[in-house]
PQR file with spaces between the fields and no chain letter, atoms N, CA, C, O and H, PARSE charges and radii, in Angstrom:
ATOM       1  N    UNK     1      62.138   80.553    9.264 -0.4000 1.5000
ATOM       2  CA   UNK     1      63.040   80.637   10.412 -0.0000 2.0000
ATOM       3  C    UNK     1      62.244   80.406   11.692  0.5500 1.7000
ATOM       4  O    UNK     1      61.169   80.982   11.863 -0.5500 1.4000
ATOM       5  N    UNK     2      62.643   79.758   12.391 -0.4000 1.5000
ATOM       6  CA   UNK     2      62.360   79.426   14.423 -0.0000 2.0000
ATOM       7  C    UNK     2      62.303   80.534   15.089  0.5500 1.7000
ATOM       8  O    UNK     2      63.265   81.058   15.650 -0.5500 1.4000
ATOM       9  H    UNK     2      63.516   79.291   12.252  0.4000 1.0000
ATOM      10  N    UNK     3      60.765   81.104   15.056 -0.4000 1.5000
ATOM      11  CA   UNK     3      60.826   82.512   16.699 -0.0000 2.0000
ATOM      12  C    UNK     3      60.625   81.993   17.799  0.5500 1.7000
ATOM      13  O    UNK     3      59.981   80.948   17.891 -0.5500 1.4000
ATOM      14  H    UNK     3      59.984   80.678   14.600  0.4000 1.0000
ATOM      15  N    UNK     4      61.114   82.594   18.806 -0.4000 1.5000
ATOM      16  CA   UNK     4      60.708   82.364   20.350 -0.0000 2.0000
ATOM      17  C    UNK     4      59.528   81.863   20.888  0.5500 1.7000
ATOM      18  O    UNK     4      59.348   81.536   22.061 -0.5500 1.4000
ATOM      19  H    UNK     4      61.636   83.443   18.731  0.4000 1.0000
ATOM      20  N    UNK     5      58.492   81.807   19.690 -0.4000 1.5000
ATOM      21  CA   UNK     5      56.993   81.175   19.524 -0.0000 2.0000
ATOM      22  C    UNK     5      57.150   80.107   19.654  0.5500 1.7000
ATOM      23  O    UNK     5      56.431   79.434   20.392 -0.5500 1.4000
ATOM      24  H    UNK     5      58.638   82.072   18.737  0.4000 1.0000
ATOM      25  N    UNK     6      58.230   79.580   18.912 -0.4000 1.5000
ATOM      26  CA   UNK     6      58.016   78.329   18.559 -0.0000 2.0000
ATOM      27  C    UNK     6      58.687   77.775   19.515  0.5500 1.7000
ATOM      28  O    UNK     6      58.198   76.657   19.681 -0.5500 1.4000
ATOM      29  H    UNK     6      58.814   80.127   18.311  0.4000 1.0000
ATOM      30  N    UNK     7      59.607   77.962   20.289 -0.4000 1.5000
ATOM      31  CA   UNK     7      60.510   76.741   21.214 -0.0000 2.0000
ATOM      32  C    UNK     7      59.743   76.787   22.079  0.5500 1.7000
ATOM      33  O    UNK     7      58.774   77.416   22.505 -0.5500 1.4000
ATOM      34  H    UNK     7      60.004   78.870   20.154  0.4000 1.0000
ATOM      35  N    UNK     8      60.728   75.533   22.368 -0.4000 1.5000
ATOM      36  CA   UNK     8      59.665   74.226   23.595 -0.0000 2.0000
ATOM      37  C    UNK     8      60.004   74.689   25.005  0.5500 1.7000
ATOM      38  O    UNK     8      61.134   75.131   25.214 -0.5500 1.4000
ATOM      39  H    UNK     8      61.515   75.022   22.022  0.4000 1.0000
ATOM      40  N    UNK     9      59.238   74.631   25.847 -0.4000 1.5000
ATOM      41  CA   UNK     9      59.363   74.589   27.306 -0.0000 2.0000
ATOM      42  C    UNK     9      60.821   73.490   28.101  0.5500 1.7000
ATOM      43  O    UNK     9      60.892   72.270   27.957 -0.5500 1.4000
ATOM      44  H    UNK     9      58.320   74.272   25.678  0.4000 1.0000
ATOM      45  N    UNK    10      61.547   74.111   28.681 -0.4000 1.5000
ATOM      46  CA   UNK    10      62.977   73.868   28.582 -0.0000 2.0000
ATOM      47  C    UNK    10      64.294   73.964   27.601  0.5500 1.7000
ATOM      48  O    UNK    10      65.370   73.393   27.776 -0.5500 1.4000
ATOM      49  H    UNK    10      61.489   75.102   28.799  0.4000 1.0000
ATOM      50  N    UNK    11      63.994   74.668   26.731 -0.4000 1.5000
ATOM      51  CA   UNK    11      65.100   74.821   25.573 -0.0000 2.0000
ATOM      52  C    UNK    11      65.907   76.000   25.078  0.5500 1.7000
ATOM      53  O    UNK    11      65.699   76.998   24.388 -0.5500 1.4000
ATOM      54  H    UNK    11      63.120   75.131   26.589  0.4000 1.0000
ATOM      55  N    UNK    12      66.706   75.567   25.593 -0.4000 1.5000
ATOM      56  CA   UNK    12      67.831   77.327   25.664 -0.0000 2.0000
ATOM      57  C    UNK    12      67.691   77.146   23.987  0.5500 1.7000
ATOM      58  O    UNK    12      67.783   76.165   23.249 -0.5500 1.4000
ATOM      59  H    UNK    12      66.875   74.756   26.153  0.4000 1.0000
ATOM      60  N    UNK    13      67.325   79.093   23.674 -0.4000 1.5000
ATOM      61  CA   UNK    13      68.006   79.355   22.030 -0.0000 2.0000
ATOM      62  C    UNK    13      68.683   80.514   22.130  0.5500 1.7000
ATOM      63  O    UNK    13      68.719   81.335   23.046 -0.5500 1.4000
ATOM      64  H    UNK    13      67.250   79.889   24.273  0.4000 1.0000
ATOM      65  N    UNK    14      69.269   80.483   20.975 -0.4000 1.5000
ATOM      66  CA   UNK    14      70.281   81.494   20.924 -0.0000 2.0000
ATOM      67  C    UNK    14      69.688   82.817   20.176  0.5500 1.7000
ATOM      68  O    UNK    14      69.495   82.309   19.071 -0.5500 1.4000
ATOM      69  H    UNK    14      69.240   79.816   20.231  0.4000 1.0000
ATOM      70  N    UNK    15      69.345   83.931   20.060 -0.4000 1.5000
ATOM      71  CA   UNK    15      68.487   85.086   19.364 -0.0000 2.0000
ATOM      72  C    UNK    15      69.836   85.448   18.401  0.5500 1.7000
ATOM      73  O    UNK    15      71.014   85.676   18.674 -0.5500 1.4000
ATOM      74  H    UNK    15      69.503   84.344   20.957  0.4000 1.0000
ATOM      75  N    UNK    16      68.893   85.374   16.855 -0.4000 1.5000
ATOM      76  CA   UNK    16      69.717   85.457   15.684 -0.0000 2.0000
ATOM      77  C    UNK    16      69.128   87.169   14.975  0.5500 1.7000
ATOM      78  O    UNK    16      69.790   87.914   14.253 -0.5500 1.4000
ATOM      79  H    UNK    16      67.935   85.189   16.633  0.4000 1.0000
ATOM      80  N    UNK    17      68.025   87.339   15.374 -0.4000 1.5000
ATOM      81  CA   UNK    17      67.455   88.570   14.644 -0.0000 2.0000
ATOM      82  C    UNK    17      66.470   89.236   15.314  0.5500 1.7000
ATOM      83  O    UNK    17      65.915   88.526   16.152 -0.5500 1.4000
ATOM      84  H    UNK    17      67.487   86.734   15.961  0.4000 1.0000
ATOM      85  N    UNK    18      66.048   90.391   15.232 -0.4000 1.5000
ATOM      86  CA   UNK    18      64.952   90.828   15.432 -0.0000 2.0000
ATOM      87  C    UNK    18      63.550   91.699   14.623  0.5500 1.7000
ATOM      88  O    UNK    18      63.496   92.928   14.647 -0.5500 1.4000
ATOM      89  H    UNK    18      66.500   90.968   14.551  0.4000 1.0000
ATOM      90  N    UNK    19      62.766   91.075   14.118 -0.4000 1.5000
ATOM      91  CA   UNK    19      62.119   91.373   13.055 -0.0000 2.0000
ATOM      92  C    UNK    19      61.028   92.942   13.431  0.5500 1.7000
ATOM      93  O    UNK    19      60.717   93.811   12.616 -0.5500 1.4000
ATOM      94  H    UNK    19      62.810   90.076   14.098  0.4000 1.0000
ATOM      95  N    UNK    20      60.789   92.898   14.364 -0.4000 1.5000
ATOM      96  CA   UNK    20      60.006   94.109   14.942 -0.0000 2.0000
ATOM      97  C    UNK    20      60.279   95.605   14.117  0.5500 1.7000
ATOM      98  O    UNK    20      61.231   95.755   13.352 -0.5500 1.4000
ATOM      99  H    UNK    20      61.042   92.192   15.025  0.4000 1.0000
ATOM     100  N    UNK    21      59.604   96.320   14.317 -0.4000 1.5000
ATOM     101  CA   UNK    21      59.827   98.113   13.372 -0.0000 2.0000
ATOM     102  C    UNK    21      59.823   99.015   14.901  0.5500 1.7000
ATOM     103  O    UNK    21      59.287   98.673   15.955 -0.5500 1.4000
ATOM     104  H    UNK    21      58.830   96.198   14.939  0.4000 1.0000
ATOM     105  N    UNK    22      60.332   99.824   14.713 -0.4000 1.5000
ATOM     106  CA   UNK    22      59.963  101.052   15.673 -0.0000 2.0000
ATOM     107  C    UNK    22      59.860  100.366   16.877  0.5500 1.7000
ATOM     108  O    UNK    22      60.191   99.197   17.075 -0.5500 1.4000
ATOM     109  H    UNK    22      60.768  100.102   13.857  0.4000 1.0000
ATOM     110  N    UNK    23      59.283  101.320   17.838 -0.4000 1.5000
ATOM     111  CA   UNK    23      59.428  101.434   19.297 -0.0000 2.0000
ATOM     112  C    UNK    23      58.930   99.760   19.444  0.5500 1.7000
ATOM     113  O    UNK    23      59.245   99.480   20.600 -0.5500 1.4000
ATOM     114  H    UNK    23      59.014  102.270   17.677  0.4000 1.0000
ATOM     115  N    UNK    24      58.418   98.757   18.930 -0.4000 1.5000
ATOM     116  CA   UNK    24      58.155   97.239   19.423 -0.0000 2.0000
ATOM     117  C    UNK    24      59.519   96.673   19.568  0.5500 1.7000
ATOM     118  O    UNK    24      59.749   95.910   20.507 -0.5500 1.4000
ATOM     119  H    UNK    24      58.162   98.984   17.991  0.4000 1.0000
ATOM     120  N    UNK    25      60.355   96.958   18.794 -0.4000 1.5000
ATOM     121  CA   UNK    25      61.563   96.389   18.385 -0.0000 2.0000
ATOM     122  C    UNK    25      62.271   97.069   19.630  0.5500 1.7000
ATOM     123  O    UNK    25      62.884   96.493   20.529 -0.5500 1.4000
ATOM     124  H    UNK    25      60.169   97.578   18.032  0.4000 1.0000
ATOM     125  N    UNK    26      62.093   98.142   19.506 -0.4000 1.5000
ATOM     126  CA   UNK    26      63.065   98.951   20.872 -0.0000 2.0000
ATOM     127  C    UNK    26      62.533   98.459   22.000  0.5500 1.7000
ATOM     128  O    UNK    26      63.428   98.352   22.838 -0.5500 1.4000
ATOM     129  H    UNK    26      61.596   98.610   18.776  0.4000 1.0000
ATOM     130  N    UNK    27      61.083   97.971   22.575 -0.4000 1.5000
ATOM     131  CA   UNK    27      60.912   97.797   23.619 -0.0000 2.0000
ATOM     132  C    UNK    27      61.271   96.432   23.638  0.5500 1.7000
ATOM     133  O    UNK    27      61.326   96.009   24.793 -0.5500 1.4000
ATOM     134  H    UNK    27      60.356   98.058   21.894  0.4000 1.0000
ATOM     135  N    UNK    28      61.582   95.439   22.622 -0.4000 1.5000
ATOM     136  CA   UNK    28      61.423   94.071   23.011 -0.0000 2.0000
ATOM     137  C    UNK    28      63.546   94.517   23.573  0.5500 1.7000
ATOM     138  O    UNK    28      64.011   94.258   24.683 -0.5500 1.4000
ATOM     139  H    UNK    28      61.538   95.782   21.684  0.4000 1.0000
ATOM     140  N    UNK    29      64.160   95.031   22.671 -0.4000 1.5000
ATOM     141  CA   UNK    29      65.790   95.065   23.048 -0.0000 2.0000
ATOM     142  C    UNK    29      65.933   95.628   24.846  0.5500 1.7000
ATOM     143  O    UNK    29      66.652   95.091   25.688 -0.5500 1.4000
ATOM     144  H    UNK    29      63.782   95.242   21.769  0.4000 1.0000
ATOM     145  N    UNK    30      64.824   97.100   25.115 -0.4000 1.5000
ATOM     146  CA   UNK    30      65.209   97.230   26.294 -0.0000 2.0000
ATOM     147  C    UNK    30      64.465   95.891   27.372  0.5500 1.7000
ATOM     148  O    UNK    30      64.360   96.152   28.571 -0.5500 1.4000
ATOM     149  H    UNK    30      64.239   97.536   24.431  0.4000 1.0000
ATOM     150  N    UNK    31      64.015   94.590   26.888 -0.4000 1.5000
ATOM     151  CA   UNK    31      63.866   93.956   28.132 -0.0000 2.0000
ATOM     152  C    UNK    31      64.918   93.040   28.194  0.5500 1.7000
ATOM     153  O    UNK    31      64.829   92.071   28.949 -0.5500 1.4000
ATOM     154  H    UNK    31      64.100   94.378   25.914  0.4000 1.0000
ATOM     155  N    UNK    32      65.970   93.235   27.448 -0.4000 1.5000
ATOM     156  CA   UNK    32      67.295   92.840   27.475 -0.0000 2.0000
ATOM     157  C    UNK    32      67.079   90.967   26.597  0.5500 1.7000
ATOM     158  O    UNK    32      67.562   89.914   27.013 -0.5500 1.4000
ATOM     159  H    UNK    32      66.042   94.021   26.835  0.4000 1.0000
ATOM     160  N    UNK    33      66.083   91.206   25.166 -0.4000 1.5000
ATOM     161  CA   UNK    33      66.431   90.150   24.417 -0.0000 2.0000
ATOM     162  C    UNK    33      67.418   91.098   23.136  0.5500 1.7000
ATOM     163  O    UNK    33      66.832   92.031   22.587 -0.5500 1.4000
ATOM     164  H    UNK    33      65.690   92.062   24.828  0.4000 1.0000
ATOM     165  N    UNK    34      68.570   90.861   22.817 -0.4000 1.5000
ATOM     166  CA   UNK    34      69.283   91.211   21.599 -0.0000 2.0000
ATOM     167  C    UNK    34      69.489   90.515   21.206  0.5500 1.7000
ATOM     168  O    UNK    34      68.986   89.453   21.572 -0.5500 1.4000
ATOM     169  H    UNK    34      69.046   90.102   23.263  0.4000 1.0000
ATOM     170  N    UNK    35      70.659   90.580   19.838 -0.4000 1.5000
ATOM     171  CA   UNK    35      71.576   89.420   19.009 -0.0000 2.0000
ATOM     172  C    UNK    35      72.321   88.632   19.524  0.5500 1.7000
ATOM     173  O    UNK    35      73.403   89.093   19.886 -0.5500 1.4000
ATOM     174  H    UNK    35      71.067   91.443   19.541  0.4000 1.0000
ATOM     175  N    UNK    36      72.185   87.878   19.647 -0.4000 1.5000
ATOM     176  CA   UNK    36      73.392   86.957   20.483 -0.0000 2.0000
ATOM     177  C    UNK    36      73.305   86.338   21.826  0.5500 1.7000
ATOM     178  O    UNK    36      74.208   85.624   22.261 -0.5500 1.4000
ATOM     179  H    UNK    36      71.305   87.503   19.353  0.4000 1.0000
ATOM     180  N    UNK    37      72.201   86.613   22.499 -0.4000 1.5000
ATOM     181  CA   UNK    37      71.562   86.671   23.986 -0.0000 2.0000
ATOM     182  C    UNK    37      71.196   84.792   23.899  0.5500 1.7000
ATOM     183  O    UNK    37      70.706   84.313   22.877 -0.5500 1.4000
ATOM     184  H    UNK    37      71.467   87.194   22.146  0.4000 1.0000
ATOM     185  N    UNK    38      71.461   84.111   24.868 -0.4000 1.5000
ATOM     186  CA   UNK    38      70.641   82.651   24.750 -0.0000 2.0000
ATOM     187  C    UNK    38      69.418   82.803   25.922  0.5500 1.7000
ATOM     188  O    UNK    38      69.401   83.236   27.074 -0.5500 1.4000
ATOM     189  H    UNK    38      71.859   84.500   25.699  0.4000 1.0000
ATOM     190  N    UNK    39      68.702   82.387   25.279 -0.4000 1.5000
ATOM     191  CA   UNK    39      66.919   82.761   26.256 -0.0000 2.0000
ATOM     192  C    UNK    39      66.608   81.628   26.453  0.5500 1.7000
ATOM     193  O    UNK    39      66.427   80.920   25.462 -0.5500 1.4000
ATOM     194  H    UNK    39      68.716   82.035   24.343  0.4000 1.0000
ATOM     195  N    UNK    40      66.443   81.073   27.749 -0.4000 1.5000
ATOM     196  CA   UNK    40      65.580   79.711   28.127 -0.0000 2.0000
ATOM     197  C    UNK    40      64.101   79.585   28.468  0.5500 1.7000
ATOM     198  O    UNK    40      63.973   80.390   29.390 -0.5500 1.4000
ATOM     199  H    UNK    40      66.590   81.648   28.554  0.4000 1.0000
ATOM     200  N    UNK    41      63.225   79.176   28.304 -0.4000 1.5000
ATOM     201  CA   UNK    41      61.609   78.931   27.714 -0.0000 2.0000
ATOM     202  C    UNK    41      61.457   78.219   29.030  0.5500 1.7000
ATOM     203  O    UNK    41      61.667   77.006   29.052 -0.5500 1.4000
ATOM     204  H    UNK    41      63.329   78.523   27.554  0.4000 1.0000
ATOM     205  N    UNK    42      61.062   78.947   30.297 -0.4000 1.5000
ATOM     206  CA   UNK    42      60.750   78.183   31.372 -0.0000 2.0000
ATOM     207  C    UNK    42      59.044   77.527   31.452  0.5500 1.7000
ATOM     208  O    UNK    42      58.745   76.353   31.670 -0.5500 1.4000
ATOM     209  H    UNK    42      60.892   79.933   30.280  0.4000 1.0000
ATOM     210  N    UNK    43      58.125   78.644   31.212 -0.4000 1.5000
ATOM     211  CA   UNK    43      56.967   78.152   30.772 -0.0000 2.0000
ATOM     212  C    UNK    43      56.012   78.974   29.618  0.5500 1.7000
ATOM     213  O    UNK    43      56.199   79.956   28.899 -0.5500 1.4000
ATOM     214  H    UNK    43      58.368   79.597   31.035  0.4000 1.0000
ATOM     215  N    UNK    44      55.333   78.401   29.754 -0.4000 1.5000
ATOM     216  CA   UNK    44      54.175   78.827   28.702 -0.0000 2.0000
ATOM     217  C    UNK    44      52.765   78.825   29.192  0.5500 1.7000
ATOM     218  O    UNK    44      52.253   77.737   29.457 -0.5500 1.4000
ATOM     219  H    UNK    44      55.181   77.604   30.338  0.4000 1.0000
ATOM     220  N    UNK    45      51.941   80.155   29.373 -0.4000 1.5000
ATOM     221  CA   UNK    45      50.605   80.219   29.937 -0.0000 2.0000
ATOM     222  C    UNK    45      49.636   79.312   29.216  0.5500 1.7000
ATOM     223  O    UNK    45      49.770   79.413   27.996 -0.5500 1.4000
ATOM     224  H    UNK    45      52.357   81.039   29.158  0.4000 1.0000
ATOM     225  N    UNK    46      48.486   78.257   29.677 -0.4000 1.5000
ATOM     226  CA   UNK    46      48.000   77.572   29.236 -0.0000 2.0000
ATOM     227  C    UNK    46      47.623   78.232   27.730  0.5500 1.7000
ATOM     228  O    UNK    46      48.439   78.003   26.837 -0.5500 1.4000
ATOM     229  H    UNK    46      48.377   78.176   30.668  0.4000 1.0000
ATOM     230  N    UNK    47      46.730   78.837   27.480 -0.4000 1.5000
ATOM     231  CA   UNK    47      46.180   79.460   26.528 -0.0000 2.0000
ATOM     232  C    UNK    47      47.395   79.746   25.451  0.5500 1.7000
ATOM     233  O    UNK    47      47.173   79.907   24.251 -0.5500 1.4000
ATOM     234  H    UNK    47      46.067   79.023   28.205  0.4000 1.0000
ATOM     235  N    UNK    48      48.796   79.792   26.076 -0.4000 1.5000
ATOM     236  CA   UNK    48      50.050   79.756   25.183 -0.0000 2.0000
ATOM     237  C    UNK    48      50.655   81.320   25.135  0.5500 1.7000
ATOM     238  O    UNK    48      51.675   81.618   24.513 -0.5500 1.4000
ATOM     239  H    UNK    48      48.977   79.661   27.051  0.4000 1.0000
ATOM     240  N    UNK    49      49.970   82.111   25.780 -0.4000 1.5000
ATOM     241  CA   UNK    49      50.249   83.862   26.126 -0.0000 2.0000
ATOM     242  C    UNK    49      49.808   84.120   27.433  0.5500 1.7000
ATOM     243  O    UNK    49      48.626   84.092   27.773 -0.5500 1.4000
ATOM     244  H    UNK    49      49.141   81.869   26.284  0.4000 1.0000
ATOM     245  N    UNK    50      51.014   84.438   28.361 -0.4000 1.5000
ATOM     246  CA   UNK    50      52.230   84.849   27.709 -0.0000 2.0000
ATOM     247  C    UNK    50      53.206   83.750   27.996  0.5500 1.7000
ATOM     248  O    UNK    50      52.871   82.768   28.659 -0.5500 1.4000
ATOM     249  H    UNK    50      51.975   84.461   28.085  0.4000 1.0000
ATOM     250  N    UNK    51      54.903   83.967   27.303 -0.4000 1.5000
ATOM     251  CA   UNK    51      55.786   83.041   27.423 -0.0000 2.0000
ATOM     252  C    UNK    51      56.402   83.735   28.514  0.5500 1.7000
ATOM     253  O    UNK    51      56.435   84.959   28.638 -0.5500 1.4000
ATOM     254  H    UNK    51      55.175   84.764   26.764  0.4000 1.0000
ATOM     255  N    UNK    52      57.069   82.575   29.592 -0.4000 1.5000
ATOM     256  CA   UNK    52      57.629   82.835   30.242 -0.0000 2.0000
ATOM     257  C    UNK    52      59.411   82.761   30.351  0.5500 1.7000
ATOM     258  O    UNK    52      59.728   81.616   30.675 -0.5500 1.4000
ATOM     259  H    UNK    52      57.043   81.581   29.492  0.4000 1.0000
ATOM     260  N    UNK    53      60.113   83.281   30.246 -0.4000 1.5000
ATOM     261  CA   UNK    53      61.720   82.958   29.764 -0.0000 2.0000
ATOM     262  C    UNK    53      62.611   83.305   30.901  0.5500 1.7000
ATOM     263  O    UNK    53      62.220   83.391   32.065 -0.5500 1.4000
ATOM     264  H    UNK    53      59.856   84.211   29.982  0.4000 1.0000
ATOM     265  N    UNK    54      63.829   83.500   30.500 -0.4000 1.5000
ATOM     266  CA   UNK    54      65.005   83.896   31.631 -0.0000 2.0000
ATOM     267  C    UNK    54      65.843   83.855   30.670  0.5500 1.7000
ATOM     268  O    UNK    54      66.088   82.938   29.886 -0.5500 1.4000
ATOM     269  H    UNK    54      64.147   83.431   29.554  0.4000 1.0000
ATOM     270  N    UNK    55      66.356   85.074   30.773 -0.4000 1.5000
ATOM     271  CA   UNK    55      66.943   86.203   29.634 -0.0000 2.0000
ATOM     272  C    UNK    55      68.105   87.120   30.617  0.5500 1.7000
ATOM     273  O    UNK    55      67.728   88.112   31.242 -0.5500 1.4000
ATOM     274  H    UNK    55      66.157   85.819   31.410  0.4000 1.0000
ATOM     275  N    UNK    56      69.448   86.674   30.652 -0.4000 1.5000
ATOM     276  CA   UNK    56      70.110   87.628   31.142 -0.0000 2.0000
ATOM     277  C    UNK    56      69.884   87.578   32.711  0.5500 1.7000
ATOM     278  O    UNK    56      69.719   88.614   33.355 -0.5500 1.4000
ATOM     279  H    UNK    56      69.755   85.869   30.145  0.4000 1.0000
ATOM     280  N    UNK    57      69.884   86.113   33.390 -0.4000 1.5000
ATOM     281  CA   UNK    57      69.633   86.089   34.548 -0.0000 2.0000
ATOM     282  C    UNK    57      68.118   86.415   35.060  0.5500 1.7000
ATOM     283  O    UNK    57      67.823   86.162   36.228 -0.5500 1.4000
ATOM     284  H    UNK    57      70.018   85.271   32.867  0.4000 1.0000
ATOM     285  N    UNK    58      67.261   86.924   34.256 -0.4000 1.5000
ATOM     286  CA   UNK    58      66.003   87.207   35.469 -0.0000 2.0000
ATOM     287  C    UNK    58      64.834   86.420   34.259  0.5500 1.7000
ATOM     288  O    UNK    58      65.092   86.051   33.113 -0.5500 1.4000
ATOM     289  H    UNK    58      67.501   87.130   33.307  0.4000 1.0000
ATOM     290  N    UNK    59      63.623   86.352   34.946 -0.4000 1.5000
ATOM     291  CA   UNK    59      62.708   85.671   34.535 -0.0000 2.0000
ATOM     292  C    UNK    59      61.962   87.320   33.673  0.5500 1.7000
ATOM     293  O    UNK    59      61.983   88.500   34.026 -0.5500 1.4000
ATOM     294  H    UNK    59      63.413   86.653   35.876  0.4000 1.0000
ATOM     295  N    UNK    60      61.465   86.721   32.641 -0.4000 1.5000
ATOM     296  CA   UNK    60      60.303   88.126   31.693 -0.0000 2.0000
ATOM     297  C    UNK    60      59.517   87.210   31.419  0.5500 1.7000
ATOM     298  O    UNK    60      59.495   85.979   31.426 -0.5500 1.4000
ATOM     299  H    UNK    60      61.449   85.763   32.354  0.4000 1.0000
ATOM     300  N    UNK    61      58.557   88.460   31.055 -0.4000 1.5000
ATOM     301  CA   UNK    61      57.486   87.744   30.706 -0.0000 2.0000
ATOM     302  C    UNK    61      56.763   88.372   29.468  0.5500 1.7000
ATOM     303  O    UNK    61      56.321   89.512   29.611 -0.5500 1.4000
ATOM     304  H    UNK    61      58.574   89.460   31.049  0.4000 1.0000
ATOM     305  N    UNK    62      56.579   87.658   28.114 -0.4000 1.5000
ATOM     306  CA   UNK    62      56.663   87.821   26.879 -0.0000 2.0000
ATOM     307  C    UNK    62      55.613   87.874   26.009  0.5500 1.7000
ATOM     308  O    UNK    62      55.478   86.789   25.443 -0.5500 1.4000
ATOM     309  H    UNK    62      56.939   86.732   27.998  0.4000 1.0000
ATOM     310  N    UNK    63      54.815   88.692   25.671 -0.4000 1.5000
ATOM     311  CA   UNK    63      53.739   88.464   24.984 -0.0000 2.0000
ATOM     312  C    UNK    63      53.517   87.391   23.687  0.5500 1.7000
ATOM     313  O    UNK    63      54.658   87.260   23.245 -0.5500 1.4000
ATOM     314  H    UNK    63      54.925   89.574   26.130  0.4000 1.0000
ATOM     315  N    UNK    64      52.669   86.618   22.917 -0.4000 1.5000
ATOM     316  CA   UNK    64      52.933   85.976   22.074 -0.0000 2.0000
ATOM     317  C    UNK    64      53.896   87.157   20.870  0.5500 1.7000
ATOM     318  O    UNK    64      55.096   87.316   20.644 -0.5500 1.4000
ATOM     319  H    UNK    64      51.742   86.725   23.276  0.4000 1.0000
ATOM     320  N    UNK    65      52.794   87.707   20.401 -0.4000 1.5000
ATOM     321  CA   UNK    65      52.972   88.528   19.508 -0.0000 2.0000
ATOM     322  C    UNK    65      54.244   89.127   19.036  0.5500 1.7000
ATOM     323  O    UNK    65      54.667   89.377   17.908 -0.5500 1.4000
ATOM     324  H    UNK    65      51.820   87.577   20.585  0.4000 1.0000
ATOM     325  N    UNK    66      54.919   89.345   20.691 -0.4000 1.5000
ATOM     326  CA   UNK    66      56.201   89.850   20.420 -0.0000 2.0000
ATOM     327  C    UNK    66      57.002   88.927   20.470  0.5500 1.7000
ATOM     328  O    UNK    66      58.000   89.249   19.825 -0.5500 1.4000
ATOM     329  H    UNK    66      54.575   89.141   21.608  0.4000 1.0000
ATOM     330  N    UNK    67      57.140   87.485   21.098 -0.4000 1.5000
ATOM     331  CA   UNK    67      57.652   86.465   20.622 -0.0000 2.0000
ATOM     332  C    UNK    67      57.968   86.348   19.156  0.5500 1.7000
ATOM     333  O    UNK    67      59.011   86.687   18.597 -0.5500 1.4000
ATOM     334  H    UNK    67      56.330   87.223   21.622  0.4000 1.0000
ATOM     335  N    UNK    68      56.698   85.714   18.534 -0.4000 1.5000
ATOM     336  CA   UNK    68      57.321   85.683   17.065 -0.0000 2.0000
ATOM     337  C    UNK    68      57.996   86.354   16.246  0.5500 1.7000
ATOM     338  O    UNK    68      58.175   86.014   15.077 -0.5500 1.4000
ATOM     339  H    UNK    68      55.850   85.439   18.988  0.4000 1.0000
ATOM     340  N    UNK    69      58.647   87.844   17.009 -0.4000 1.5000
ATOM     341  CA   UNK    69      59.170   88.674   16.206 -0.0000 2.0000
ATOM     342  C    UNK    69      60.506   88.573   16.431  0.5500 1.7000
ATOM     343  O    UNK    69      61.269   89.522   16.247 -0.5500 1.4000
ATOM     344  H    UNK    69      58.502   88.120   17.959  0.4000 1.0000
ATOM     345  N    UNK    70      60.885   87.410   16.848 -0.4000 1.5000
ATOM     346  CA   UNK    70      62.789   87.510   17.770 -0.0000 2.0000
ATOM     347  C    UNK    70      62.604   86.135   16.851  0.5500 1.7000
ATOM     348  O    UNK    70      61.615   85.402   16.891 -0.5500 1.4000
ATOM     349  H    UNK    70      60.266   86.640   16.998  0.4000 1.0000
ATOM     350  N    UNK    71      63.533   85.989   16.190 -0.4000 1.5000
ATOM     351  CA   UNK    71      64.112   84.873   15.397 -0.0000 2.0000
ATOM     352  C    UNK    71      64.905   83.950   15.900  0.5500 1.7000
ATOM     353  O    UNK    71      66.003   84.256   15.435 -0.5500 1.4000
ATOM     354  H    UNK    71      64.336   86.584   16.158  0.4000 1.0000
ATOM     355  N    UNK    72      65.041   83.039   16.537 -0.4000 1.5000
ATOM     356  CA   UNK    72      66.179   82.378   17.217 -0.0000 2.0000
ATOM     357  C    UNK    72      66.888   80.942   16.477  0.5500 1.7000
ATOM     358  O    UNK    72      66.423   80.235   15.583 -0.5500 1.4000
ATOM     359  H    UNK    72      64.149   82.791   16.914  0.4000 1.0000
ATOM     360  N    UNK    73      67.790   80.861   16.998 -0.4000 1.5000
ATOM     361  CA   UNK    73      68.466   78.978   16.477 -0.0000 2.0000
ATOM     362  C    UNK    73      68.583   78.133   17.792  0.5500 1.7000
ATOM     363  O    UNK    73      68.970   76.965   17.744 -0.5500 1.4000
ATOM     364  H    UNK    73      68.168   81.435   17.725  0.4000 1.0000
């Protein structure tokens, strides 16, 4: 399956799952990524961490790690 790792710089996805356990999982939901949310991939720090998105109107800013744990289409 496609995580938030993987999309490209400009590409709205839609968040299908969230794979995280415990409080990672809770902290990635309170920065307002859930089920159903479409997240756009504004940039990406050279080195590729962290991702930069816009989620619910405001810009976050995303560690790799916790990227790959949000499943998207």
């Amino acid at each position: 399956m496609k995580t938030l790792h993987d999309a490209k710089v400009g590409e709205t996805v839609k968040v299908v799952k969230l794979t995280g356990q415990g409080p990672v999982k809770r902290r990635i939901m309170d920065m307002g990524i859930t089920k159903g949310i479409d997240v756009y991939v504004r940039k990406v720090a050279p080195l590729g961490d962290p991702i930069e998105v816009t989620v619910r109107g405001y810009e976050l800013s995303v560690r790799k790690a916790d990227a790959k744990m949000v499943e998207v289409e």
